[in-house]
C-alpha positions in Angstrom: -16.5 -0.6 8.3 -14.0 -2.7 6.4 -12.1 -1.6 3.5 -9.4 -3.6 1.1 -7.1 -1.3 -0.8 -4.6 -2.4 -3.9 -2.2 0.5 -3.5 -0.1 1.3 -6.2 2.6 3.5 -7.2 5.8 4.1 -9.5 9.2 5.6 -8.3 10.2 8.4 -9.5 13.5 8.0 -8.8 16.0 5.1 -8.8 16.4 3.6 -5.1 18.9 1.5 -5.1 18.6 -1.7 -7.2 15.0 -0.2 -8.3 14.9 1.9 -11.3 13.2 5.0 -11.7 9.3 3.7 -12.8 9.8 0.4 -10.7 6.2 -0.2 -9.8 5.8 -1.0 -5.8 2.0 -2.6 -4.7 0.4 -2.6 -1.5 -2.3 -4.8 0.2 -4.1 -2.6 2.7 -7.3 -3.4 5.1 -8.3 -0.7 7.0 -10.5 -0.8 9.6 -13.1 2.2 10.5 -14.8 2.7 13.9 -17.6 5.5 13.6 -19.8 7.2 16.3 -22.6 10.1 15.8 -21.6 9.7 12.0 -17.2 10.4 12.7 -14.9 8.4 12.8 -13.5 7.5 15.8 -10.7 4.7 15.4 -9.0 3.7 12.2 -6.3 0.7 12.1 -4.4 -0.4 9.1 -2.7 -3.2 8.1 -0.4 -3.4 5.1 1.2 -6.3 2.8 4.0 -4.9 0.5 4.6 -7.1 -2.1 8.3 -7.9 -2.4 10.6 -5.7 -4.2 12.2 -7.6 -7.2 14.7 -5.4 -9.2 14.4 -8.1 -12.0 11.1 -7.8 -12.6 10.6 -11.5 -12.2 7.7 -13.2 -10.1 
């Protein structure tokens, strides 16, 4: 089984340049393996998009 995952979460805190509330976003496949119904293997591959302090594209 495939999955594609837009992660997305705000700091809390400031870290360094980044204010607190800076919002950071994630591109995520994850791969599932299963057998008898479990799963048995997972791999995940993840695409942070860049961190911009200015807010600009």
């Amino acid at each position: 089984m495939a999955l594609e995952v837009l992660r997305t979460g705000a700091f809390a805190a400031p870290l360094g340049d980044l204010p607190a509330g800076h919002v950071m976003r994630a591109h995520i496949a994850t791969f599932l393996e299963f057998r008898d119904g479990l799963i048995v293997a997972r791999r995940n591959y993840d695409c942070y998009e860049p961190l911009n302090p200015s807010g600009a594209p």
